[in-house]
N, C-alpha and C positions, 0 to 999 in steps of 0.2 A: 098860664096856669100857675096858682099860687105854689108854694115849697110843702106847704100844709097838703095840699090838696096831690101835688106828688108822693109827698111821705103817704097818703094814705093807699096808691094804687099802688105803689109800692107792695105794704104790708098785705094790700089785697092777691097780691099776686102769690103771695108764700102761703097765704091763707087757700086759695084755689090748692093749689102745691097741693097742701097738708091734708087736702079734703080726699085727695085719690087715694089715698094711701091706709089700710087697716086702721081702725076698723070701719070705718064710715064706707071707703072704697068705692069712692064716686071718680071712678079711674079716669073717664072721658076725660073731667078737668084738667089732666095733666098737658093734654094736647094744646091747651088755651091758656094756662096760668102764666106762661111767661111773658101773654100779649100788653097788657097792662104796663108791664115794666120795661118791655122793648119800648112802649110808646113813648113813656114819660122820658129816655134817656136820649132820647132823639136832640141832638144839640149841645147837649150839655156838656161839659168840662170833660174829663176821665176821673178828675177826685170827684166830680158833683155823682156821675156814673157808678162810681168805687162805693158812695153811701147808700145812693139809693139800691144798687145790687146789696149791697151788707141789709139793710132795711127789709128788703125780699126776705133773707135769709134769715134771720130771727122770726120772722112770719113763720115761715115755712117748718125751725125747728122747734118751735116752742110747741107751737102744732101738735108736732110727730113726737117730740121728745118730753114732753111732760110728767110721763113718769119715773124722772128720775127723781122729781123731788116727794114720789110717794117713796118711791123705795130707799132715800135718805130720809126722809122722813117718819119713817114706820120701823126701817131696819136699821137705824144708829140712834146718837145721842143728841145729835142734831132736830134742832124743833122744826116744824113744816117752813114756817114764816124762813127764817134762817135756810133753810133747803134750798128754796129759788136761789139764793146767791150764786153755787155751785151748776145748778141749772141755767142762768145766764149767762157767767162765763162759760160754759161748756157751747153754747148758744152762738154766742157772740164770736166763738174763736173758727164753727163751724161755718157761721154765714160771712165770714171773709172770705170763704172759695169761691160763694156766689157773688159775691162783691167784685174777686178779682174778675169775674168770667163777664161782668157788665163791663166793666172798667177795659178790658179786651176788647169788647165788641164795638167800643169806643172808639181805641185807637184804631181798629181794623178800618169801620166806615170813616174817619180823619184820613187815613191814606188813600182811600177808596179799595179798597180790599173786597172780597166776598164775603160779608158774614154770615149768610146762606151755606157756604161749605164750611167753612174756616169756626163757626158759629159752635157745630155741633164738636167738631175736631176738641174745641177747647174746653168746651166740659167737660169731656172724653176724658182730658187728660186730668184735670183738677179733679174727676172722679176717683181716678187709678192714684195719683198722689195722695187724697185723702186717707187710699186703703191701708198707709203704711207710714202717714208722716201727720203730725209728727209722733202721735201712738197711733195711728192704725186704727181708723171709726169708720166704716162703709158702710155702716146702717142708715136704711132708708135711702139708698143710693133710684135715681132718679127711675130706672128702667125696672125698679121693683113695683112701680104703682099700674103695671101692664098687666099682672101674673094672673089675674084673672082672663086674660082673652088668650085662650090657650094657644088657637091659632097662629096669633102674631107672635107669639116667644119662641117659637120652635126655630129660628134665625138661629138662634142663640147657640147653637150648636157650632157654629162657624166663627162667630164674634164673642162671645160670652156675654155677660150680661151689660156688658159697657155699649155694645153696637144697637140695644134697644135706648137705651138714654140717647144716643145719638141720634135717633131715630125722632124721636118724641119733639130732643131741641129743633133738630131742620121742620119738625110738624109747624115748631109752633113760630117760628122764623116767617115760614110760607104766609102761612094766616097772616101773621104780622103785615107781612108784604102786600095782599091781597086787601086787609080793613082800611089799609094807612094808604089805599093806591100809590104806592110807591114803586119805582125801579120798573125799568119794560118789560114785557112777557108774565106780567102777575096771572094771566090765565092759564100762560103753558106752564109757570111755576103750579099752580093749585093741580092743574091734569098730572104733574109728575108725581106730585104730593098723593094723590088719591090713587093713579096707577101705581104707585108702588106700596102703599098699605094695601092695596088691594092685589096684589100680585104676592106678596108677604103673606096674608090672610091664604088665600089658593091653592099657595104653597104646604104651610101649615098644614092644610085643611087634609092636603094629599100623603103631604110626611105622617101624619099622625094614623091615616089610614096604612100606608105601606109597612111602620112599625109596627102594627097591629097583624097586620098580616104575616108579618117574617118569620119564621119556625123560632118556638122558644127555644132557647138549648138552658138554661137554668129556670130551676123554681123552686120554691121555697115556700114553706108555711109557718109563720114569723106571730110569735104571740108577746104582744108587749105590756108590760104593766104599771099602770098609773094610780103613785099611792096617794095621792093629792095630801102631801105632809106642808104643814101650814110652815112659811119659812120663822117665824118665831119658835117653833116648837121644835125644828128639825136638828139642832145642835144640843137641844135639851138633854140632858143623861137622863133624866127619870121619862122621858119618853121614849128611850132606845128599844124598848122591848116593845110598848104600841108600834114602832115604824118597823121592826124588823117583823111582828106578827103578821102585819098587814099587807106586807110582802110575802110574805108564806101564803099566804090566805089566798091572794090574787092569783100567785105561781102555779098554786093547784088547783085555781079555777081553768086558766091557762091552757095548762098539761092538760086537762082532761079534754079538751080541742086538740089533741094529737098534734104537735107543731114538732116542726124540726129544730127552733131555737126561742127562744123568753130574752128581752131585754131589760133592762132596769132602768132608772133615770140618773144621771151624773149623780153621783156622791150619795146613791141610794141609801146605803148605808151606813152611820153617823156613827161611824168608829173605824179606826187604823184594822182593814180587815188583814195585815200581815204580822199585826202585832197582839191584836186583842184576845185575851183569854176569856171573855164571859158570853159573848157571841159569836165568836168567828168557827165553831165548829158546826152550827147550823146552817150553814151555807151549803157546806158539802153532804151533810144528813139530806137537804132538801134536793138536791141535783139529783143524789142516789136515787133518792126517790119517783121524780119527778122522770127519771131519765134523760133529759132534755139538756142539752147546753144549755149553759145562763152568763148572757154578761151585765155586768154589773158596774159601778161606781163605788169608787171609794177614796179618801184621802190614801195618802201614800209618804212613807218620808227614807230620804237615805242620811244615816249618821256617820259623818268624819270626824272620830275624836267626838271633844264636844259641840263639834256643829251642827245642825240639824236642817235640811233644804227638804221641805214640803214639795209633793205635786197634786195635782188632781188623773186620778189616774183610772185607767177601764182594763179590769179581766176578764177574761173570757174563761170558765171552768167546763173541760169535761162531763160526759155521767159518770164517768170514774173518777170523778174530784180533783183529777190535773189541772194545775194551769195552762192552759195551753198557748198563751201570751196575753203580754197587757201594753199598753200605751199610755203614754203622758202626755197629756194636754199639752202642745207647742204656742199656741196663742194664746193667752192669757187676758182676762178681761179686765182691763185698767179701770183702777178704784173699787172691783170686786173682789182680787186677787192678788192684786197687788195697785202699791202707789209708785205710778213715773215720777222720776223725778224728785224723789221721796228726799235722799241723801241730801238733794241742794235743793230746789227752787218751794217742791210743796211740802216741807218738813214738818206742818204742823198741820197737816192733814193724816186720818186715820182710815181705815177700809169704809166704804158705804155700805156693803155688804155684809152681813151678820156669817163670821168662820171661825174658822180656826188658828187661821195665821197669816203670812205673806207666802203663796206660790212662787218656784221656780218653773220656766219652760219646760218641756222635753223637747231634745232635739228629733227623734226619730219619728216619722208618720205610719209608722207599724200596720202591716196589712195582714188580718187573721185568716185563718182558714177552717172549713170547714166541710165535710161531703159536697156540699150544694153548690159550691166556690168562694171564692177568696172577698172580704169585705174590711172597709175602714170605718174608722170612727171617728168621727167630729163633736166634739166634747163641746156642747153650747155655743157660748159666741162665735166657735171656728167654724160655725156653719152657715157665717155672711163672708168668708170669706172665700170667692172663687176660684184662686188659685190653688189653694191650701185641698180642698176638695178635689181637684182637679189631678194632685200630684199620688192623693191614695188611688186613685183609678189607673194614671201612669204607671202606677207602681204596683199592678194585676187586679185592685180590687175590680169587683162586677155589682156592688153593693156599698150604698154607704147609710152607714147608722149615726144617728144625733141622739147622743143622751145629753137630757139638759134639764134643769132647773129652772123652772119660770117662775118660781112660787114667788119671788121679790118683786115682780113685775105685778102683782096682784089683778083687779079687775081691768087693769088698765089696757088700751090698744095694744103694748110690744107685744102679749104671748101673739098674738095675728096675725103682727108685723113681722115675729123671727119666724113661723112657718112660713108667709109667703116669699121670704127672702130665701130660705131653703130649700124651696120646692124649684127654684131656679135653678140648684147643683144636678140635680135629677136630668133638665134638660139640655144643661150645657153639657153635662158626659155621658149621656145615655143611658144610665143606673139607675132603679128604683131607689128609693130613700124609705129607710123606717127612722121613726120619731119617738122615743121614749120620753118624753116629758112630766119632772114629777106632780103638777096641777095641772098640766094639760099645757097645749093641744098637742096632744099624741096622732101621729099620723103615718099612712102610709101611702107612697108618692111615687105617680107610675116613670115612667122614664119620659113620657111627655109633658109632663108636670103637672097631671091631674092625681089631683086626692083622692085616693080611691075609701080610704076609708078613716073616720078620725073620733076622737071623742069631744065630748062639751070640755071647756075649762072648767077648773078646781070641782071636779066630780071624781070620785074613785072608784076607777072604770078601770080593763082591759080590753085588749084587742086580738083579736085571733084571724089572720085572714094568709091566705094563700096567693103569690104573686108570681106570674111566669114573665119570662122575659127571653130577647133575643140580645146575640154577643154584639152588639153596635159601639164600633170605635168613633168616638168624634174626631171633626177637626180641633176645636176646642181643647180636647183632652188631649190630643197630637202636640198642640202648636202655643198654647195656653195664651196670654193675656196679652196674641199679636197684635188685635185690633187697638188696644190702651196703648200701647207701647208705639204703633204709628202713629198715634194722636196724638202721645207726648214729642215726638221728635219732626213731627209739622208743628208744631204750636213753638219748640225752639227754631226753626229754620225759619218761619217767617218773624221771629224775634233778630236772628242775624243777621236777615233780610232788612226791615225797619232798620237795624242800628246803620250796616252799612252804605241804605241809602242816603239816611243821615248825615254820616261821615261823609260822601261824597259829594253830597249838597254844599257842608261847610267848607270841607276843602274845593271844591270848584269854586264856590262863593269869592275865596281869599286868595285864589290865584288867579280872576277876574278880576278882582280890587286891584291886586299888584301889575298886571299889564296894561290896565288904564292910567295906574301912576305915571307909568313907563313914557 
């Protein structure tokens, strides 16, 4: 097979990838996209392996990630043409994990190893490394293109969302193994493959009934409102009164569905609500009114002297106008909030993102309270993050709320992609999820990860719906990100394995040589 004709099943492989995944969501593919590239790496080098895995991976993100250069494109000063740039490298720097994770499965079959076990172990772990190094991107992480077969994700309660991706690589290992007749027992490999999706599915099938069945002890009737504020207009000052009427308007369509709480979309509000004098009394006129808790978005800043450290931050007010706590966005979304890096490496880089300034963290994961029970909040991008989610549930929530802004994502697949990635928290901690989003998809999301109710994108719509639920602790939420965490320390031990048998080769080799001198 020519190079040409590799590089192309290559790319075809990340192209299947790209295809299960919102919005298209031709999920099955995921089980077969890797067969392609398992084949072609058969033999070849570990750097020959290293390109063609990199090769896959630009497939697979250009795919998925393409609209970064609408939202460079549309929301900066940057022209479309000039966007890709940042698009490729962002591209290029992602599909080195899939590069290394061939370039593995290389050296694995050169020692004779399992890659069948050892296969998924190493994803596993380059998936969990991903989520935090070297900023922290777990979008589109592989066990997301599953969320549609409800069935089979309910695992995930035990492994979190990394133990479906490992699932998916041994799927498509097996297959491998089975087209390429390769390696003994390819039949009892495919009966294991099949009895255990199908034992996974049964399982599911019966978890999903027994939650349903379990006495609710919370519920709640949760009214969310989506202003669909276009993100070119939402920083605008001569728009401030359009976005805050519109928000009134929704709030009392809301209220009048008698709900126990209203939520808003991140940053709903396009003004410092603890500083502004020309809007921020309408907030609390409207709660009074409305009677209803309301949390909301807003920037946020604290002054030291003449410093000033921005956050993005969520209140939660009273019907007596109290704050009753707020939270600050802990994760932060790089190049929308801020730029890595900025001081040395990308200095001449500016937000992509259309705001107000550069973002600080919050450190604290702050858990609210309210009659119905205790709930956190996941400020947009923090709600691809599993652990992150996992730690407000630790920490008493029974509810977790994503206020987020999708408006920069415009018609493209991500608004799709962060709902099906969020709808995953719901089942690794057994907590409904509401979704305020300010273009949409606003949603609410049962603890088995089904959508129970949502709106269109960039419509300006509310949601009013009633959710009951049972107290279920997960393992998951117990034990958090154990499954990633054995996959990264098997993927070192047979690293210290390989090196020392190494070592022992060379050195037995040279004290062979020396007793034959002898």
């Amino acid at each position: 097979m020519s190079r040409l004709q590799q590089t192309g099943l290559a790319a075809l492989s990340g192209i299947l990838l790209a295809l299960a995944f919102p919005k298209v969501d031709w999920n099955i593919l995921a089980w077969v996209a890797f067969v392609p590239l398992l084949w072609i790496i058969q033999g070849q080098t570990v750097w020959r392996a290293f390109t063609l895995g990199w090769i896959a991976g630009m497939g697979f993100y250009l795919g998925t990630l393409y609209w970064i250069v609408h939202t460079i494109g549309l929301y900066s000063n940057i022209p479309y043409l000039i966007a890709v740039g940042p698009l490729l490298l962002m591209c290029a720097i992602l599909a080195a994990y899939t590069a290394v994770f061939t370039a593995g499965l290389r050296i694995y079959a050169q020692h004779g190893l399992p890659i069948m076990l050892l296969g998924p172990l190493l994803w596993v772990a380059l998936e969990w490394v991903r989520s935090f190094f070297f900023i922290g991107f777990p979008w589109v992480s592989l066990g997301y293109s599953q969320y549609n077969f409800l069935n089979l994700i309910q695992f995930v309660e035990f492994t979190g969302m990394y133990g479906l991706s490992a699932l998916v690589v041994f799927g498509n290992i097996v297959l491998f193994s089975v087209l390429s007749r390769q390696g003994p027992g390819r039949g009892r490999l495919l009966l294991v493959l099949l009895l255990l999706i199908t034992g996974l599915w049964g399982w599911g099938g019966w978890r999903r009934e027994q939650l349903a069945a379990l006495p609710k002890t919370h519920t709640l009737r949760v009214g969310v409102a989506q202003g669909n504020i276009a993100q070119d207009k939402k920083w605008d000052a001569d728009y401030q009164e359009t976005t805050l009427a519109r928000y009134e308007q929704l709030t009392r369509r809301v209220a009048e569905q008698t709900v126990d709480l209203i939520v808003w979309p991140e940053a709903s509000i396009p003004f410092f609500f603890q500083s502004d004098v020309t809007y921020r009394g309408r907030l609390p006129d409207l709660v009074q009114e409305t009677k209803t808790p309301l949390l909301f978005g807003s920037p946020a800043f604290l002054r030291n002297g003449t410093d000033i450290t921005l956050f993005n931050r969520a209140y939660l007010m009273s019907p007596e106008t109290t704050i009753l706590g707020q939270y600050d966005k802990i994760i932060l979304t790089p190049f929308g909030e801020y730029i890595p890096f900025q001081s040395s490496i990308l200095f001449f880089l500016d937000k992509w993102v259309e705001g107000i300034g550069d973002f600080a963290p919050g450190t604290t994961p702050t858990v609210f309270s309210l009659p119905f029970g205790e709930f956190g909040v996941l400020i947009c991008y923090e709600g691809v993050f599993p652990d992150l989610a996992r730690r407000f549930v630790q920490n008493g929530a029974t509810l977790l709320v994503n206020m987020t802004n999708d408006a920069w994502f415009g018609e493209t697949s991500a608004p799709y992609q962060h709902l099906a990635m969020e709808a995953m928290r719901a089942v690794e901690n057994r907590v409904p999820l509401v979704r305020a989003a300010n273009t949409g998809i606003s949603a609410i999301v049962g603890i088995d990860g089904q959508v129970q109710a949502q709106t269109a994108l960039s419509e300006t719509a509310f949601l009013a719906e009633e959710i009951a639920w049972p107290q279920v602790t997960s393992v998951y939420t117990q034990c958090g990100d154990w499954f990633a965490k054995f996959s990264a320390v098997s993927v070192l031990v047979m690293l210290g394995y390989l090196y020392i048998k190494a070592s022992f080769r060379r050195n037995g080799g040279n004290g062979y040589a020396r007793r034959n001198e002898r």
